[in-house]
C-alpha positions as CSV (number, residue, x, y, z in Angstrom):
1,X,230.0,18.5,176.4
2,X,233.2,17.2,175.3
3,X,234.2,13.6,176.1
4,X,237.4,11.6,176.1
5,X,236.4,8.0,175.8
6,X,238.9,5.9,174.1
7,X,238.4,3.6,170.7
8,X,238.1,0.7,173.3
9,X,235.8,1.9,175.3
10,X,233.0,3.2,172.9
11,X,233.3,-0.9,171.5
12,X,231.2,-1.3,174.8
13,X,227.8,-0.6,173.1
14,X,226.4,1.2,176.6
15,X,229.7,3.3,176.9
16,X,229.1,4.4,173.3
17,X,225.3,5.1,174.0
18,X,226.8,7.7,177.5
19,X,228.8,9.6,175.2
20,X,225.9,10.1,172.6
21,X,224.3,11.4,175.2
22,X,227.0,13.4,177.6
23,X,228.2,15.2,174.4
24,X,224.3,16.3,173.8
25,X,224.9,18.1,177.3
26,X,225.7,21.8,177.0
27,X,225.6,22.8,180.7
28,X,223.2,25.2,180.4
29,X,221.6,24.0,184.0
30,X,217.6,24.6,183.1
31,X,217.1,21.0,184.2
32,X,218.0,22.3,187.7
33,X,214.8,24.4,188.2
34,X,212.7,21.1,187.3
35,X,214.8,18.6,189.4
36,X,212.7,17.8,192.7
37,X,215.7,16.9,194.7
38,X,217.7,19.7,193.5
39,X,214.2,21.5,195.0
40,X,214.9,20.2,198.3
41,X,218.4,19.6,198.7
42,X,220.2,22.6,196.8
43,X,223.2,20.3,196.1
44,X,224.4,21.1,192.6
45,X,225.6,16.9,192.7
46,X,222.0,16.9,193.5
47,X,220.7,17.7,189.8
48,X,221.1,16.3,186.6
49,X,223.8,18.9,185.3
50,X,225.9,17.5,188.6
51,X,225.0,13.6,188.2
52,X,225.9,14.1,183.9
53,X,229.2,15.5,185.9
54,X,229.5,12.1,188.4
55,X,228.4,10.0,185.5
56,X,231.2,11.4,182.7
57,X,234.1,11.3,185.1
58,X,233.0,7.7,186.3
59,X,232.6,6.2,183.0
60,X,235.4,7.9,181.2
61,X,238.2,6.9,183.9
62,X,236.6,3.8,184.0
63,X,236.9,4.2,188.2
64,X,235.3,1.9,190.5
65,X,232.1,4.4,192.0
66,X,232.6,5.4,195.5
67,X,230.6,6.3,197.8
68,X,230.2,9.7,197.1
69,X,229.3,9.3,193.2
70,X,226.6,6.5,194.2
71,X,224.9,8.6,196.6
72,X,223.9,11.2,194.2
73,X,222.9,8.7,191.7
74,X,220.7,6.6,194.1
75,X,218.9,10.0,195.2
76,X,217.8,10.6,191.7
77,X,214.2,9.8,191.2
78,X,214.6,9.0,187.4
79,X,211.2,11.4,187.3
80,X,212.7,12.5,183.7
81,X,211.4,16.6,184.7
82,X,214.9,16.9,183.0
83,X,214.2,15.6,180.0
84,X,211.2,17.4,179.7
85,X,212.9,20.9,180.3
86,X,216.2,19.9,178.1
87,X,216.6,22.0,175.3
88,X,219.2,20.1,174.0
89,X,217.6,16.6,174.0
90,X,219.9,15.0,176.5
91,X,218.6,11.5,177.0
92,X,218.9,11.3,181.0
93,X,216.7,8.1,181.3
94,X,219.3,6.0,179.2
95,X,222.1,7.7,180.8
96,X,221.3,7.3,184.3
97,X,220.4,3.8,184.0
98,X,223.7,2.7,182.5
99,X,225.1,4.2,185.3
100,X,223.3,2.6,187.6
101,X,224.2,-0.8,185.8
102,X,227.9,0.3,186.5
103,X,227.5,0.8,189.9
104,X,225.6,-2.5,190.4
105,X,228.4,-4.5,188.8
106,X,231.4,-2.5,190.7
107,X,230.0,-1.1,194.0
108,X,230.1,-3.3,197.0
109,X,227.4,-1.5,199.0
110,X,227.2,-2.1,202.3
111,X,225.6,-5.6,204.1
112,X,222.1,-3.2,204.8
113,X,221.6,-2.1,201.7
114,X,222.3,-4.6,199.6
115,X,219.5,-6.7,202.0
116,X,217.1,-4.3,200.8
117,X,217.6,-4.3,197.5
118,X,217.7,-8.0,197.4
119,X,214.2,-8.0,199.4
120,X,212.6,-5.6,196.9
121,X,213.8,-7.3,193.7
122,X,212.7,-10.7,194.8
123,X,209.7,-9.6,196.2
124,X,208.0,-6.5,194.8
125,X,207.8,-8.1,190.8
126,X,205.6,-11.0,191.8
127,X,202.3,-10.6,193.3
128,X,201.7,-13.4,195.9
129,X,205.2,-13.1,197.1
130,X,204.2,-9.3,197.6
131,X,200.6,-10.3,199.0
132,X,202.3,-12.2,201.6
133,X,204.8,-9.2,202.6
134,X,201.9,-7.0,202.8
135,X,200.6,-9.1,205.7
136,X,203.4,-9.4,207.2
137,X,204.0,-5.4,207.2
138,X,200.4,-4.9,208.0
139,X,201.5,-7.2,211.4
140,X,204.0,-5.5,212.2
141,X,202.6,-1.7,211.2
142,X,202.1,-0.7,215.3
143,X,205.5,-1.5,215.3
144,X,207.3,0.7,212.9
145,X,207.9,3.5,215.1
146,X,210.6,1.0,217.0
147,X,212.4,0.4,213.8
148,X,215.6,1.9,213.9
149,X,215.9,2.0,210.4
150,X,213.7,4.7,208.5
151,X,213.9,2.3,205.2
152,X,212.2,-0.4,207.2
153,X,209.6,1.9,208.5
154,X,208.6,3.0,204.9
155,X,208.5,-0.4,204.4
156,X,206.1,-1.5,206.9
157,X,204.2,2.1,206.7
158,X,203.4,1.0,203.2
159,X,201.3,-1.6,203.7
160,X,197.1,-0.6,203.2
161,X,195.2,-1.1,205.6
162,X,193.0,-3.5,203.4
163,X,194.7,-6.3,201.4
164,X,192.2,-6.8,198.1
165,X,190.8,-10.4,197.3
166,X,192.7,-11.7,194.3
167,X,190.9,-10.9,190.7
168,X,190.9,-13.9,188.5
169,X,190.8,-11.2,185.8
170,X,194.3,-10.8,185.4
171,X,194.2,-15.0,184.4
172,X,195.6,-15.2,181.4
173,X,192.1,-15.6,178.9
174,X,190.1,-13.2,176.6
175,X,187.6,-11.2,176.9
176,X,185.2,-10.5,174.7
177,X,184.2,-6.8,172.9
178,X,180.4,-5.6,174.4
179,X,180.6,-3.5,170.8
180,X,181.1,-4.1,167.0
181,X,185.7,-5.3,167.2
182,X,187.2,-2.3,166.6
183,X,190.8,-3.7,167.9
184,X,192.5,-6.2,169.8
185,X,194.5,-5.4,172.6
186,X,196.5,-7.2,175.0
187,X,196.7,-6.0,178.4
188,X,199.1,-5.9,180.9
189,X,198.3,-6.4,184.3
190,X,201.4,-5.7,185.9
191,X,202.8,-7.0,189.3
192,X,202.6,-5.1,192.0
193,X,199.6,-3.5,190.8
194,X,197.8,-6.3,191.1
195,X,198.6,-7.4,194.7
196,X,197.9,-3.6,195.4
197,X,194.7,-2.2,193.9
198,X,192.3,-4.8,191.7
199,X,190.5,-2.7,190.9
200,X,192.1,-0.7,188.3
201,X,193.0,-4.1,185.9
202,X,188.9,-4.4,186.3
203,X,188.0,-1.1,185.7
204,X,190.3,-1.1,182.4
205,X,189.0,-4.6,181.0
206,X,185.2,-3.3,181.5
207,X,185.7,0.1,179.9
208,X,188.2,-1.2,176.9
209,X,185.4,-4.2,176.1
210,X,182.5,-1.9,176.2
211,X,184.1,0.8,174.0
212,X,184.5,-2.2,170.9
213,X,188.3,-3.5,171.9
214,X,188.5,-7.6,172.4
215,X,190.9,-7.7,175.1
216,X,193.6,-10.7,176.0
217,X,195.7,-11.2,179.2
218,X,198.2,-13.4,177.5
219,X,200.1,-16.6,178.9
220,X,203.5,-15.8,180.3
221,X,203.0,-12.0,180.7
222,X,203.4,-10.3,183.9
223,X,206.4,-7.9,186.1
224,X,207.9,-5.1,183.1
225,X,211.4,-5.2,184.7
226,X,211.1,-1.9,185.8
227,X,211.6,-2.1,189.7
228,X,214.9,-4.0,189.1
229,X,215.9,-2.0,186.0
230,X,216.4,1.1,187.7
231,X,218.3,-0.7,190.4
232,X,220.6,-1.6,188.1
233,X,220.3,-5.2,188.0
234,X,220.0,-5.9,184.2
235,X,220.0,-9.4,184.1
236,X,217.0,-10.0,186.4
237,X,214.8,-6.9,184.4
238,X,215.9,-8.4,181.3
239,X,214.5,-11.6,182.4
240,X,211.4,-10.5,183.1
241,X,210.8,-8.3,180.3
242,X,211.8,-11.2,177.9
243,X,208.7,-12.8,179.1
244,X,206.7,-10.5,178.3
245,X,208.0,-9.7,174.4
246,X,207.9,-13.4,174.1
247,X,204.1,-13.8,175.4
248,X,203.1,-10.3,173.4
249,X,205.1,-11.6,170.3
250,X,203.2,-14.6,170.2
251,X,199.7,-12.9,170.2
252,X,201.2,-10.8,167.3
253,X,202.1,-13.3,165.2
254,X,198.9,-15.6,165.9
255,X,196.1,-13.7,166.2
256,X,197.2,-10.3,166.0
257,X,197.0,-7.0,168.2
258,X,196.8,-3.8,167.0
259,X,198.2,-2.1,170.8
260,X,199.8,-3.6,174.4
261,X,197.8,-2.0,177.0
262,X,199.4,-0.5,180.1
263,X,197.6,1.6,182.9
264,X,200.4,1.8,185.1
265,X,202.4,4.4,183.6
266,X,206.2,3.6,185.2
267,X,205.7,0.1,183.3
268,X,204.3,1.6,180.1
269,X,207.8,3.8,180.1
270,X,209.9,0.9,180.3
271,X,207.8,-1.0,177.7
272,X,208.2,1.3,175.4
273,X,212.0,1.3,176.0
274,X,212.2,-2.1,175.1
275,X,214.0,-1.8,171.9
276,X,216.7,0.2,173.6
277,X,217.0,-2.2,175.7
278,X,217.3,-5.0,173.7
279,X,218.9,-3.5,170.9
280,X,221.8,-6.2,171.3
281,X,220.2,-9.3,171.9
282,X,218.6,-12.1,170.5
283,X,215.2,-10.5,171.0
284,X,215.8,-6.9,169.7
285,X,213.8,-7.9,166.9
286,X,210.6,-8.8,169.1
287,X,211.6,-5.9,171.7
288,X,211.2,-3.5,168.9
289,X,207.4,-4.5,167.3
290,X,206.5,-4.9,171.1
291,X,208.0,-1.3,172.1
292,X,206.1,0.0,168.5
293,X,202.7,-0.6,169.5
294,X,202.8,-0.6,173.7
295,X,200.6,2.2,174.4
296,X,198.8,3.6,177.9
297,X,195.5,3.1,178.1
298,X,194.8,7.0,177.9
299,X,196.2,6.8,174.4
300,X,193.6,3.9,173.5
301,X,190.5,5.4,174.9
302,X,191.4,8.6,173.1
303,X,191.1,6.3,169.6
304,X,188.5,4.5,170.6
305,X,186.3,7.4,171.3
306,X,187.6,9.7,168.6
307,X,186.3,7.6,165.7
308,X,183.3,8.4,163.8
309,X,181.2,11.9,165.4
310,X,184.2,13.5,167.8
311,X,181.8,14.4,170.5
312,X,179.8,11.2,170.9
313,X,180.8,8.3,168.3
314,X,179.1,5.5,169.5
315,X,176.3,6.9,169.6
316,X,175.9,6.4,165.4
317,X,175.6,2.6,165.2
318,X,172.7,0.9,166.6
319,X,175.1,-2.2,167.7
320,X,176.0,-0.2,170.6
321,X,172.3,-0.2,171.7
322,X,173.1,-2.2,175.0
323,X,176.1,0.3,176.0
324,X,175.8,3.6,177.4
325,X,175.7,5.5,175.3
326,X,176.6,8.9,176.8
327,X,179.5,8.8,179.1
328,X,177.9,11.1,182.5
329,X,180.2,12.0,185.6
330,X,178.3,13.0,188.6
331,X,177.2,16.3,188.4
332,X,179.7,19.0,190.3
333,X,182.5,16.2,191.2
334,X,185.9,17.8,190.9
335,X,188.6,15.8,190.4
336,X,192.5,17.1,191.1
337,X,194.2,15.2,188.3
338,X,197.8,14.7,189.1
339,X,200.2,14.1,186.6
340,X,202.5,11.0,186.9
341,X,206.2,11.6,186.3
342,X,206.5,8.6,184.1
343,X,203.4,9.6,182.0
344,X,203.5,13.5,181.6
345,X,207.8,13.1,181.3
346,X,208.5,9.5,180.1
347,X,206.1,9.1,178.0
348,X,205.1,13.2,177.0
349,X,201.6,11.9,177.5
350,X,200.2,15.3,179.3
351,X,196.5,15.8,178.0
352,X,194.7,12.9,177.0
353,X,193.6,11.7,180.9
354,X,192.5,15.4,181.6
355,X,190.6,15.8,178.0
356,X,189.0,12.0,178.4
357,X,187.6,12.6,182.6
358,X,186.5,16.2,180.8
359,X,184.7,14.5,177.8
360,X,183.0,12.3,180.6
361,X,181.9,15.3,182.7
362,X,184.1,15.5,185.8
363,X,185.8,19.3,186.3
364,X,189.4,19.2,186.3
365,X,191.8,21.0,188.7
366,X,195.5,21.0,188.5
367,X,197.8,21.2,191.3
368,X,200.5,23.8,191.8
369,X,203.7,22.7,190.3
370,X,202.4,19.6,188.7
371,X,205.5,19.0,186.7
372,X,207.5,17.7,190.5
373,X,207.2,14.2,191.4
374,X,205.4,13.1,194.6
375,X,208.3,11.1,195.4
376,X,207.1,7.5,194.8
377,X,209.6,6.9,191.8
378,X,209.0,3.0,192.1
379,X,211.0,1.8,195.3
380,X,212.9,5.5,195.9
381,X,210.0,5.6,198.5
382,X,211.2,2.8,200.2
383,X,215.0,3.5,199.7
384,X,214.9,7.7,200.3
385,X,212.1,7.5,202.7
386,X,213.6,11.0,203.8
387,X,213.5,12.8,200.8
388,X,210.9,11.3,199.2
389,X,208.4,12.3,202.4
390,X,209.1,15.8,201.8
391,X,208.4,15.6,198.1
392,X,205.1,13.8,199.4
393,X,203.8,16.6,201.6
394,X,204.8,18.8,199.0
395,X,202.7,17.5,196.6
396,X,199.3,16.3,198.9
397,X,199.6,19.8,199.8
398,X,199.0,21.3,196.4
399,X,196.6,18.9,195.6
400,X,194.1,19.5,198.5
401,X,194.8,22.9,198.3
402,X,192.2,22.7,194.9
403,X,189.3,21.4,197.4
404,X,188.5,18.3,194.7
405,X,186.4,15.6,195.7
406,X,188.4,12.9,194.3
407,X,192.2,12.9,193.2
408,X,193.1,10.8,190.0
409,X,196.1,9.2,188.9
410,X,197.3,7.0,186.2
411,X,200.0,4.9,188.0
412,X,200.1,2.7,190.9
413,X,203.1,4.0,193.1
414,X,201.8,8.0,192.9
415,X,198.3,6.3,194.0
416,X,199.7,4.7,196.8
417,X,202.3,7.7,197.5
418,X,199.8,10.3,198.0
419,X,196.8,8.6,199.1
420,X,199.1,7.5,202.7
421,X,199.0,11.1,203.4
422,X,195.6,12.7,202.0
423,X,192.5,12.7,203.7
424,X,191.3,12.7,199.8
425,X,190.4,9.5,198.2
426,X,192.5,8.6,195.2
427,X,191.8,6.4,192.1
428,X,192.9,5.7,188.6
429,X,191.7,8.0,186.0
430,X,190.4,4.8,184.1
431,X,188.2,4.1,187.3
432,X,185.9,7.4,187.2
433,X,186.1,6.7,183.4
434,X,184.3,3.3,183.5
435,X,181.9,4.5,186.4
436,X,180.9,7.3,183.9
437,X,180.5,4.8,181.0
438,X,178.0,2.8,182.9
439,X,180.6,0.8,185.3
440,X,180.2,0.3,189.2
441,X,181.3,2.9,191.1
442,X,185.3,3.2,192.0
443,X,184.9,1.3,195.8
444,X,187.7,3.9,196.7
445,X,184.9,6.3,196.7
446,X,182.8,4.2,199.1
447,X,182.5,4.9,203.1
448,X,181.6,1.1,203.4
449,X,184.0,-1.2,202.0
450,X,183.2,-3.7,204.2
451,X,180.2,-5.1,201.6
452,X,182.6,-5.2,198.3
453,X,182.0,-8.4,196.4
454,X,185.0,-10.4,197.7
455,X,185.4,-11.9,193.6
456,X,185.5,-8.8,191.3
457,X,183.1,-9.0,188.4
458,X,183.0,-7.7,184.8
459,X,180.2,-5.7,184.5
């Protein structure tokens, strides 16, 4: 695609980065038969051929955005199905969020939404403020059908309809390896997530300490900056972030970690962004070893059960005598493994969940279409509750139609995304994965949750 930026305006490091990637673009429109909401709208402006369009002519006239220009942005998901079906390598992700930057600093939305956004970014990246919310929404739940606003009624829809107990696992502390040290890893235990679903932080620490990795929740860790990165508000994800390559730089340089730990795969996309990021600050240094060795914890378990024999490694040293030593799913359970935009797209991670639930035993089943997003895309479910409801149904729908017993997931938002609408209990792939390694079983799967421990244990 050819570009007309001037001399001046490439000086502007993210200008310069737009036109590396707008004149990647050759127009060829394949990204249209992956984009969900060209799926369901049909508006060329709709797609990421028409936003690349929005974006060039915004950028290169250096126009303030109106209305028009940021509607088609804000509907995009950032699912990244486009830079999956690129044959050109366009970078949409880095695109896309510089132009959301732009909007945020020259768009005066209107008084409605730019309440909303403020709620969400002051509330969604930090967990008590978020635990408190979620009682508030789970009040006023029978009430959402009077809301006149459908944004508010996604809101309040959104609470579950049980609030977990607090784990003291996600305290910053260590915890110790149940096998011979085979690596230290820091985890991250995320923000939402953890006001959410407990379980899934528990269910990783368990099955990463049994398998031989010394895990850490270190001091000062906590939100990514996603949330508020891809609503354009730099500063406050920069913020965040910088926490967290401060926190995971320090347990580099002192005692040392060989990977940074995500199981929420939206957060492990931006992580591994980081050096992009902060390729102009103070802390691009940092941001880049941090971004080097942030993995998902699919990528982990596939090295830490991949050493030594490839079928059962730990099964050759007689330290591991107190562990299970033979992962075993229940026998028959079929699990409908969906794909997370952010994992199988962001991050090109697309086997290693399905090969580690088969290792364990479980039968996999794929949905239909499993490259289209389920329409959670962080907040989009809160701020395009119309669209993203028919992405939603879409996708339940091509789940159940597999008949699984259980549907798995490896991030947070798809979790809660499709399990509001399924009849089909949901969990995170890591949660089957430590219940076949010896752990308790995932309490999604239990009829009575009324008798969970109210302090989750290690076990």
């Amino acid at each position: 695609m050819q570009t007309t930026f001037s001399e001046d305006q490439l000086k502007d490091p993210g200008t310069s980065r737009a036109n590396e990637i707008l004149r990647a673009c050759v127009h060829c429109g394949f990204c249209t038969a992956t984009c969900p909401t060209y799926q369901v709208l049909g508006d060329e402006l709709d797609s990421p051929r028409g936003r690349i369009y929005l974006i060039k002519d915004m950028l290169e006239n250096e126009r303030t955005p109106d209305a028009k220009t940021v509607k088609h942005i804000d509907r995009c998901l950032s699912c990244l199905a486009c830079m999956t079906t690129c044959p050109s390598g366009v970078h949409y992700m880095h695109l896309v969020d510089h132009a959301r930057d732009y909007i945020e600093q020259r768009y005066k939305r209107p008084l409605t939404d730019r309440a909303l956004r403020w709620v969400l970014a002051h509330i969604l990246p930090y967990p008590m403020r978020f635990r408190v919310a979620l009682l508030g929404a789970k009040i006023g739940r029978p009430f959402a059908r009077l809301m006149p606003d459908a944004r508010l009624r996604a809101m309040l829809e959104m609470a579950p309809k049980v609030i977990p107990p607090v784990s003291r696992n996600d305290d910053p502390q260590t915890f110790a390896p149940q096998a011979p040290r085979k690596m230290r890893v820091a985890l991250m235990t995320g923000c939402a997530q953890k006001a959410l679903n407990t379980d899934i932080n528990d269910a990783t620490i368990r099955l990463l300490t049994r398998l031989g990795a010394e895990v850490v929740v270190a001091e000062g860790a906590g939100c990514c900056g996603a949330l508020t990165h891809h609503m354009g508000k730099t500063a406050q994800s920069h913020a965040t972030a910088a926490k967290n390559i401060r926190a995971w730089a320090h347990e580099m340089d002192t005692s040392g970690l060989d990977a940074i730990v995500i199981n929420t795969s939206g957060c492990g996309t931006t992580v591994k962004d980081y050096g992009h990021m902060f390729r102009n600050e103070p802390l691009a240094a940092d941001a880049a070893r941090v971004a080097g060795i942030a993995r998902d914890v699919s990528e982990v378990l596939m090295e830490l059960t991949e050493s030594g024999d490839a079928e059962k490694p730990w099964q050759a040293d007689p330290a591991w005598a107190d562990v299970k030593k033979t992962p075993r799913a229940p026998d028959g359970m079929i699990v409908a493994y969906h794909a997370a935009c952010s994992l199988q797209h962001g991050q090109q991670i697309k086997t290693h969940p399905k090969t580690l639930l088969k290792k364990a035993g479980f039968t996999i089943v794929e949905p239909a279409d499993s490259h289209l997003c389920c329409g959670s895309a962080g907040t989009y479910n809160l701020m395009q509750p119309e669209i993203s409801a028919q992405l939603k149904e879409r996708k339940v729908k091509t789940l159940e139609a597999r008949n699984p017993d259980v549907i798995a997931a490896g991030n947070i938002g798809c979790m809660m995304q499709i399990g509001s609408a399924s009849s089909v209990p949901i969990v995170h792939s890591v949660e089957l994965l430590d219940w076949a390694w010896g752990g308790p079983k995932p309490p999604a799967l239990d009829a009575d949750l009324a008798q969970r421990d109210p302090i989750p244990k290690l076990r």
